[in-house]
C-alpha positions as CSV (number, residue, x, y, z in Angstrom):
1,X,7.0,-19.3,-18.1
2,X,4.5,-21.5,-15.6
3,X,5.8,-22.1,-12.5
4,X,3.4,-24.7,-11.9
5,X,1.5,-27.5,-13.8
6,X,-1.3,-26.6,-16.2
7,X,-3.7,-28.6,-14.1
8,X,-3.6,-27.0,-11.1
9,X,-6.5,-26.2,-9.1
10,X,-6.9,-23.0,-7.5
11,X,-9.3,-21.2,-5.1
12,X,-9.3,-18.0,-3.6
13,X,-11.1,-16.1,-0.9
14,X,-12.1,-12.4,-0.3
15,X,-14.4,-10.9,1.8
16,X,-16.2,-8.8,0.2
17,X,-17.7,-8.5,-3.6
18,X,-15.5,-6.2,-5.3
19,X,-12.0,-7.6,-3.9
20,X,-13.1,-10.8,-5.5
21,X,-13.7,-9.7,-8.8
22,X,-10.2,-8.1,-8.4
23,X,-9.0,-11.3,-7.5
24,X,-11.0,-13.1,-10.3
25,X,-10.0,-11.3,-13.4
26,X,-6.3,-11.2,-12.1
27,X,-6.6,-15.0,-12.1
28,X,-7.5,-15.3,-15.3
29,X,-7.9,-17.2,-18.0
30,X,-10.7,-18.9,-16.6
31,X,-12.3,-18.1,-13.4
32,X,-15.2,-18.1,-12.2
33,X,-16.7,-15.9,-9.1
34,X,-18.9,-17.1,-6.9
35,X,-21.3,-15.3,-4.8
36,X,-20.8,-17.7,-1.3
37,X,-21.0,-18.3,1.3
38,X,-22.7,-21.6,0.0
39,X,-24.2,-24.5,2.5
40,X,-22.6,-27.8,3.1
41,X,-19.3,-28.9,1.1
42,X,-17.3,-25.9,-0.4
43,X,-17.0,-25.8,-3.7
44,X,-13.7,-26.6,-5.6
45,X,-12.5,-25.6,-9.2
46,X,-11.7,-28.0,-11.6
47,X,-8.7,-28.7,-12.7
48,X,-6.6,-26.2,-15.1
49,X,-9.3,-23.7,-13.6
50,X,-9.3,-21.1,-11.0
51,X,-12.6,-20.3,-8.3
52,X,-13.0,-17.1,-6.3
53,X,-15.9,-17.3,-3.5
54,X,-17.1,-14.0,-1.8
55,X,-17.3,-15.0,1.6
56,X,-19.4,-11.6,2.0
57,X,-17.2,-11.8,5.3
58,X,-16.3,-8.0,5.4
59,X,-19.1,-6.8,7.7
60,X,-19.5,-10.3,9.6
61,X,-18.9,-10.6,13.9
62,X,-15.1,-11.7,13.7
63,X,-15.5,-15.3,15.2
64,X,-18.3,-15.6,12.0
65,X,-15.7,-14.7,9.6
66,X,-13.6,-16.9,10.9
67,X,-16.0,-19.9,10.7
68,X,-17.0,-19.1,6.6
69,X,-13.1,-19.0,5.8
70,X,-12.5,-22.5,7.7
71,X,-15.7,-23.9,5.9
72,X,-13.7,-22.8,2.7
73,X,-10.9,-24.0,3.5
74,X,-11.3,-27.1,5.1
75,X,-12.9,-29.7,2.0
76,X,-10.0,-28.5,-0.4
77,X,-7.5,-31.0,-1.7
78,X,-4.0,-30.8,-1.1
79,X,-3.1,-30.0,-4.5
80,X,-5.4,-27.0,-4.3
81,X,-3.1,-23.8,-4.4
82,X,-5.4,-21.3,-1.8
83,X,-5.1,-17.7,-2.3
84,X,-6.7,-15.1,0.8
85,X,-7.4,-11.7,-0.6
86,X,-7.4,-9.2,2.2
87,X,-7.8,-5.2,1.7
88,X,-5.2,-3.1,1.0
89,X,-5.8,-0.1,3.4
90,X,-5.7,-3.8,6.3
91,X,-10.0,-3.0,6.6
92,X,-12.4,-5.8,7.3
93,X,-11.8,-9.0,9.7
94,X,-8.1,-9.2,9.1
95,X,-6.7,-10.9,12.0
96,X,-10.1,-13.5,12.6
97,X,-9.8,-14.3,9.3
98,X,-6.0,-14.6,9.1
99,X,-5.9,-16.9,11.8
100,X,-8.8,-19.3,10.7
101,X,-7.0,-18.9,7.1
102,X,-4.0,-20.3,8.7
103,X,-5.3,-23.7,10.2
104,X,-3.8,-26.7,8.6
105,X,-1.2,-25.4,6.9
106,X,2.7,-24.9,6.8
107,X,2.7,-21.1,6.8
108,X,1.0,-17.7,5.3
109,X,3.1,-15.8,2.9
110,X,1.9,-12.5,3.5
111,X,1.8,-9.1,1.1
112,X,-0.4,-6.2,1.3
113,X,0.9,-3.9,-1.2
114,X,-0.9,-2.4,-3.8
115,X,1.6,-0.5,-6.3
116,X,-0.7,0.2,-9.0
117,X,-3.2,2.1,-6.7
118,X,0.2,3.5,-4.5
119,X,-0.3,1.5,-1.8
120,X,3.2,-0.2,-0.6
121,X,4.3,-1.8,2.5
122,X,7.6,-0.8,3.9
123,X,9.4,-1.8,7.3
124,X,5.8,-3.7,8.0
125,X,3.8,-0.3,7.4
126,X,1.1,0.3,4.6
127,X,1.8,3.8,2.8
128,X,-0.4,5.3,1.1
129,X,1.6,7.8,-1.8
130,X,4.1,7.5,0.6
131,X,2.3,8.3,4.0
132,X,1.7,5.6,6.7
133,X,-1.7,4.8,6.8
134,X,-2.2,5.8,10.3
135,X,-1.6,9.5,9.4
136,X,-4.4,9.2,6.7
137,X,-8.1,9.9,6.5
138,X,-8.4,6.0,4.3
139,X,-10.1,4.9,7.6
140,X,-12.6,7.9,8.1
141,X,-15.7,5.7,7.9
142,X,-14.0,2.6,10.1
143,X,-14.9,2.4,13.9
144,X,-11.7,0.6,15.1
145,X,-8.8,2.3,15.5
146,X,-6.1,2.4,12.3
147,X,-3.7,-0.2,12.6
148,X,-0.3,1.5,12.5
149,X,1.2,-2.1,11.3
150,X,0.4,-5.1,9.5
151,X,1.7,-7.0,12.1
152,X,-0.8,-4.7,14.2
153,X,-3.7,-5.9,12.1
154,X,-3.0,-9.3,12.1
155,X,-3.8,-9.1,16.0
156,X,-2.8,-12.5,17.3
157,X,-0.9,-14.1,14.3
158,X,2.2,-14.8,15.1
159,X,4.2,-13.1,12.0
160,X,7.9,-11.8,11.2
161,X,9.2,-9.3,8.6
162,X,10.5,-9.6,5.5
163,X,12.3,-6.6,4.7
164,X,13.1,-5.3,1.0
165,X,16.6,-6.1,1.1
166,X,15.5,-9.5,1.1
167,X,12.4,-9.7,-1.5
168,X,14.9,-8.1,-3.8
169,X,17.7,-10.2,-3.8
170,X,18.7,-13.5,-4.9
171,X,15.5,-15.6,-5.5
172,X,16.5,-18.7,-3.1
173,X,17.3,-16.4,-0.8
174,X,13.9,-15.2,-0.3
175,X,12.5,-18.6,-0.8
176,X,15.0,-19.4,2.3
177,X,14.2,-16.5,4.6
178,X,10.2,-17.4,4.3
179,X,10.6,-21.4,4.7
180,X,13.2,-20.2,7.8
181,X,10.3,-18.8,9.1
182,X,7.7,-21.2,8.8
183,X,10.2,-23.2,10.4
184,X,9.9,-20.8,13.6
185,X,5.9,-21.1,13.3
186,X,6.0,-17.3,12.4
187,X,4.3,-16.1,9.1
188,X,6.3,-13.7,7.2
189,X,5.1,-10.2,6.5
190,X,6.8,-9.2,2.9
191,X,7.9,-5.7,2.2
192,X,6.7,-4.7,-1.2
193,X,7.0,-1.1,-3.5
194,X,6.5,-2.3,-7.0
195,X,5.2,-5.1,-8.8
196,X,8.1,-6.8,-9.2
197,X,8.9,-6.6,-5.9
198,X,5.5,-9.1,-5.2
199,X,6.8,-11.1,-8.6
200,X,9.4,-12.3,-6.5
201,X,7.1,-13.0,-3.6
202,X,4.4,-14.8,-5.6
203,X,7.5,-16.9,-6.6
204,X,8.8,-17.7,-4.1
205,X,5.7,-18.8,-2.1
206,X,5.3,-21.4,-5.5
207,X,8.7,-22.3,-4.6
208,X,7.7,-23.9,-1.1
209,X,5.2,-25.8,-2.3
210,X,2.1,-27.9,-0.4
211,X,1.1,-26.2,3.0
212,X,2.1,-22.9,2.0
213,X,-0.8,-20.6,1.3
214,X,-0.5,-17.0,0.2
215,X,-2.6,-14.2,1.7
216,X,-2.4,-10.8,0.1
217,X,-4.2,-7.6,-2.1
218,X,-5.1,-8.1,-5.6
219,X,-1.5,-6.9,-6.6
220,X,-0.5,-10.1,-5.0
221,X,-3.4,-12.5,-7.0
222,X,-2.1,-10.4,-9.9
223,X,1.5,-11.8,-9.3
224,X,0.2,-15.3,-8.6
225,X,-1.4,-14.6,-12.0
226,X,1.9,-13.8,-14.0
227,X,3.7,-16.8,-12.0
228,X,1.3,-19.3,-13.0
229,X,1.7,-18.0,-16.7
230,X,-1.5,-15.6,-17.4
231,X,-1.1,-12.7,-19.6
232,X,-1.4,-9.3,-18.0
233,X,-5.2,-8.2,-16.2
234,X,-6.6,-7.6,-19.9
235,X,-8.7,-4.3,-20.3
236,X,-12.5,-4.7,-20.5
237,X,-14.4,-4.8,-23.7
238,X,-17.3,-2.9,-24.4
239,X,-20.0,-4.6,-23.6
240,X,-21.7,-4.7,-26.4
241,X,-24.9,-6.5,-25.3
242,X,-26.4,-3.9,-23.8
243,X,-27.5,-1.8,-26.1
244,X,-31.3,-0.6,-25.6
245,X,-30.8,-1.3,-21.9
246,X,-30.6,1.4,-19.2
247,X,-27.0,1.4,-17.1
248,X,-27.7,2.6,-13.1
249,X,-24.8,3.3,-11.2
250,X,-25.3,2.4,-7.8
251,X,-22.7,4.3,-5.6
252,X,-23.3,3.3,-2.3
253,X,-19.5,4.1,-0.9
254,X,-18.8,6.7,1.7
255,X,-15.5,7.7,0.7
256,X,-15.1,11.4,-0.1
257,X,-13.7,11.1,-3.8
258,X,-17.4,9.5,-4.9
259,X,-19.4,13.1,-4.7
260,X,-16.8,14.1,-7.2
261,X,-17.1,11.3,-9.6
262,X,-20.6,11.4,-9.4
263,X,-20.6,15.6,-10.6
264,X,-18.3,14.7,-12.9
265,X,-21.1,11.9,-14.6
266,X,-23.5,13.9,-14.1
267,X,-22.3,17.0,-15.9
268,X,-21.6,15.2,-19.3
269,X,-25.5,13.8,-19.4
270,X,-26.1,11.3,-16.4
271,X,-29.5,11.3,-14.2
272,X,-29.0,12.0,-10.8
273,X,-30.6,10.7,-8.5
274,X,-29.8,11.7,-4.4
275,X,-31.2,9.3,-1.3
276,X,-30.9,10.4,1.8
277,X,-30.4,8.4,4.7
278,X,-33.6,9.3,5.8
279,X,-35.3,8.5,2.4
280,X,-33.6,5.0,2.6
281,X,-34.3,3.6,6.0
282,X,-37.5,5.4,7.0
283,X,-39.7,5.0,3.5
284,X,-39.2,4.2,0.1
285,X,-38.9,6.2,-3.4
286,X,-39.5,4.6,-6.5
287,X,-36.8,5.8,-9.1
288,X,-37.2,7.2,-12.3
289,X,-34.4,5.4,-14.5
290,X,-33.8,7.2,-17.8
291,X,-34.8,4.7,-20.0
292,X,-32.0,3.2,-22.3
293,X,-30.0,6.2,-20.8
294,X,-27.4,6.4,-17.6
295,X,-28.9,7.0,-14.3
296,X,-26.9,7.3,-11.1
297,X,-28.0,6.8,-7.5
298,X,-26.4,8.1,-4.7
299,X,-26.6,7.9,-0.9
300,X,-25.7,11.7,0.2
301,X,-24.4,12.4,3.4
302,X,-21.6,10.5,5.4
303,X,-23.5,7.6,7.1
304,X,-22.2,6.3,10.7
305,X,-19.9,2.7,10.4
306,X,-23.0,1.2,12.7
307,X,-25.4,2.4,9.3
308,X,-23.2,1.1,6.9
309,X,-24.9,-2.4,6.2
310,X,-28.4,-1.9,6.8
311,X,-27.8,1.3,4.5
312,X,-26.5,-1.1,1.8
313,X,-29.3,-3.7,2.0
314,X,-32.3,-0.8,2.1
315,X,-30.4,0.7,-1.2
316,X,-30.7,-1.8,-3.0
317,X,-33.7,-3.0,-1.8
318,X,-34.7,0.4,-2.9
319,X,-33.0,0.0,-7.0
320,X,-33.9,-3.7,-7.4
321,X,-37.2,-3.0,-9.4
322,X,-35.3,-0.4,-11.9
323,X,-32.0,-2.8,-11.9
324,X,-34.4,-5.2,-13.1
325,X,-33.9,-4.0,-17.0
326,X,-30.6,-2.3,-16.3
327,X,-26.4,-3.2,-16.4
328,X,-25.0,-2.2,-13.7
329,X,-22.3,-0.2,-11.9
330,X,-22.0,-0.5,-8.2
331,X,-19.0,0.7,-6.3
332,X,-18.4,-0.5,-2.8
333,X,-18.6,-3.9,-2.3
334,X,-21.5,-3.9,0.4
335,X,-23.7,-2.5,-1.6
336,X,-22.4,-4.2,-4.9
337,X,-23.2,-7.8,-3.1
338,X,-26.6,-6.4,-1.9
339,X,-27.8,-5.2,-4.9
340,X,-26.4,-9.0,-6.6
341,X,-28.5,-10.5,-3.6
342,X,-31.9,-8.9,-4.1
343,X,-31.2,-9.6,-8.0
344,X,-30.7,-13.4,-7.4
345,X,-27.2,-12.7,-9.5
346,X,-25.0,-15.8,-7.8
347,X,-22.0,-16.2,-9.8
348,X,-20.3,-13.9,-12.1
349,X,-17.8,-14.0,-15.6
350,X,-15.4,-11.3,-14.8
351,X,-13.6,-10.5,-18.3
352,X,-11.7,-7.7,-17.5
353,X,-10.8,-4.1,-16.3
354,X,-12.1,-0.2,-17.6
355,X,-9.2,0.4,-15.1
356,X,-7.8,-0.4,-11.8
357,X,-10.4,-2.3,-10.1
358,X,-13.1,-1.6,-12.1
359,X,-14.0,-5.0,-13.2
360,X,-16.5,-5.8,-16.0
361,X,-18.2,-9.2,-15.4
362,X,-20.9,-11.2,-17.5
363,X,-24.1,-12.1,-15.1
364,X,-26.3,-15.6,-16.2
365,X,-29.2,-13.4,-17.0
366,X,-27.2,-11.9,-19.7
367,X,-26.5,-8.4,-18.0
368,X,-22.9,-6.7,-17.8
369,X,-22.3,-5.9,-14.0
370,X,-18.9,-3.5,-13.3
371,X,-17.7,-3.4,-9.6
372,X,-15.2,-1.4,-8.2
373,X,-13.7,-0.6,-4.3
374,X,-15.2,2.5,-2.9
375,X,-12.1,4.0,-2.2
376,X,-10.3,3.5,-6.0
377,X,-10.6,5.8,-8.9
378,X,-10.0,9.6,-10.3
379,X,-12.6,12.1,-10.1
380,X,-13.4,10.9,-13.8
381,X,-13.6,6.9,-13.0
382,X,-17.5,6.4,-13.4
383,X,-17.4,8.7,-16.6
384,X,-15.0,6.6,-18.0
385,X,-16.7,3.5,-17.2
386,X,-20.4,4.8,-18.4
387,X,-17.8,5.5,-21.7
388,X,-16.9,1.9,-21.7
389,X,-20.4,0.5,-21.2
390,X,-22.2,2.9,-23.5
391,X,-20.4,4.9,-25.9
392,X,-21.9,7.8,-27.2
393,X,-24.4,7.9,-23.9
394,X,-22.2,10.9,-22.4
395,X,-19.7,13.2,-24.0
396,X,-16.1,12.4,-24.4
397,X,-13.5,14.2,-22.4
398,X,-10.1,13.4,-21.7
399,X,-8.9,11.4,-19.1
400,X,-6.2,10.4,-16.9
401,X,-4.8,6.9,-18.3
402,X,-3.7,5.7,-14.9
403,X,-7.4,5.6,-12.8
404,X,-6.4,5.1,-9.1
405,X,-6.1,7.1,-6.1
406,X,-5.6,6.5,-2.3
């Protein structure tokens, strides 16, 4: 049952490509994704609709983020519900944009869990399968240090925690405890394991009404989802329309999981294509895309954090002519939004998931785009979604059902 009135406007944030698309096809039915930042007044949603911008904020100076999330925020109506996706392993301009996110308003209602990919938060600490985030590798290819806390992350913002005791029990008690402190100019920091643990949050947020905003992982936009009476994320269709067109899968991610993905692609029929760092920023190599076939590209090698964005630009600077005729599948959400960029491609359809953040969108041009974090998926994740996209392109083997890792 709605929470809320069918008319409601609402808007949400994230700073990078593929978080949005998360965001987007959580909030659905209907919304739109917009490639921003855009100049001048920020564009709103219509009523009954929801609008997700990709501030493209992710790899931005921290007093720049701040600025595109103000410009965002500052035109939108009071009736406006705002949602703030942030990352779930706390990556990215967290506290500049937290802070600028938080002008104007009554208070943040804050949750970075992430249950379906076993990320939870727990005494104000992000676990991943269970181990504090610190004591991971997730932050390998980050130059600032790991945030041991949420609070940690949020640098500056003044915040206090909400422990699980509290987000699971009696609903006005939570409602309560967050307005309490609001009240103390402190923005509360939830606890959360499970999705109904960030039901109850997403609730109880709705509950306090105007001025309260809520900032939080795509489990949280999916919880904002099922509050304001959406069905569950749906699972992607084929796409249908492609057929005759080439697919290039664009994996421009560092994380360590993608050279295993990629073998696993590549051993059931894919083109492989490897680009060296050296191949990327020092000449150019024109690719030869299997025509009407599935082609992946690759950067190999484990760039430096200072090569991370002019890495993504010259890739896809380097696979715009062969995207040209191609649907895509670009992982990371750098290089996704660079690739999008040197295509033109600004606003997407997303329509629904192959799995766990691996979001199918329709582009204007007619093209099927699928974006998905760098860090999400099982060694099998891109065969399953050159499965999805093209059936019969690459031999069918079984798979795990679930489709997320740490």
């Amino acid at each position: 049952m709605s929470l809320v009135s069918a008319d409601l406007r609402v808007l949400a944030l994230a700073d990078d490509l593929t978080g949005a698309a998360e965001t987007a096809v959580a909030l659905r039915p209907p919304a739109d994704l917009l490639l921003g930042p855009v100049p001048g007044r920020a564009p709103l949603p219509d009523r009954g609709r929801a609008l997700v911008v990709d501030l493209d904020s992710r790899q931005l100076p921290g007093a720049d983020a701040a600025r595109a999330v103000r410009a965002a925020t500052r035109s939108a109506p009071t009736d406006t519900l705002l949602f703030k996706k942030v990352d779930s392993l706390l990556r990215g301009n967290l506290a500049a944009e937290a802070a600028a996110y938080a002008d104007g308003c009554r208070g943040l209602v804050i949750a970075t869990a992430l249950p379906a990919a076993g990320r939870t938060v727990r005494d104000g600490v992000v676990r991943l399968r269970g181990v504090p985030l610190h004591a991971t590798r997730a932050w390998q290819a980050e130059s600032p240090p790991v945030p041991r806390s949420v609070a940690e992350a949020l640098g500056d913002v003044p915040t206090a925690p909400v422990p699980l005791s509290v987000v699971r029990g009696a609903r006005h008690a939570l409602r309560d405890a967050l307005a309490a402190h609001f009240a103390q100019a402190r923005h509360p920091v939830c606890d959360a394991e499970t999705d109904s643990d960030l039901d109850a949050i997403a609730a109880a947020a709705l509950e306090l009404g105007p001025g309260a905003r809520m900032l939080g992982t795509g489990g949280l936009a999916s919880a904002l989802g099922r509050a304001l009476g959406v069905p569950g994320t749906a699972t992607a269709p084929p796409a249908g329309g492609g057929r005759g067109r080439s697919l290039l899968v664009v994996v421009g991610t560092a994380e360590p999981s993608a050279a295993e993905q990629v073998s696993h692609l590549v051993a059931e029929g894919a083109h492989h294509i490897p680009l060296t760092t050296h191949e990327l920023l020092r000449s150019r190599r024109r690719l030869d895309v299997r025509a009407g076939g599935v082609t992946v590209v690759r950067i190999v090698g484990l760039p430096s954090p200072a090569q991370a964005r002019r890495l993504a630009a010259a890739l896809a600077e380097t696979v715009t002519e062969a995207a040209h005729d191609s649907d895509l599948v670009l992982t990371g959400g750098e290089t996704a939004r660079r690739v999008l960029d040197a295509l033109r491609v600004t606003r997407l359809r997303p329509v629904g998931q192959i799995h766990h953040g691996a979001v199918l969108s329709h582009a204007p041009d007619g093209r099927t785009v699928v974006t998905r974090p760098g860090s999400y998926g099982e060694s099998d994740s891109l065969l399953r979604i050159a499965r999805a996209l093209r059936p019969g392109s690459v031999r069918h083997v079984p798979t795990d059902p679930t489709g997320v890792t740490p």
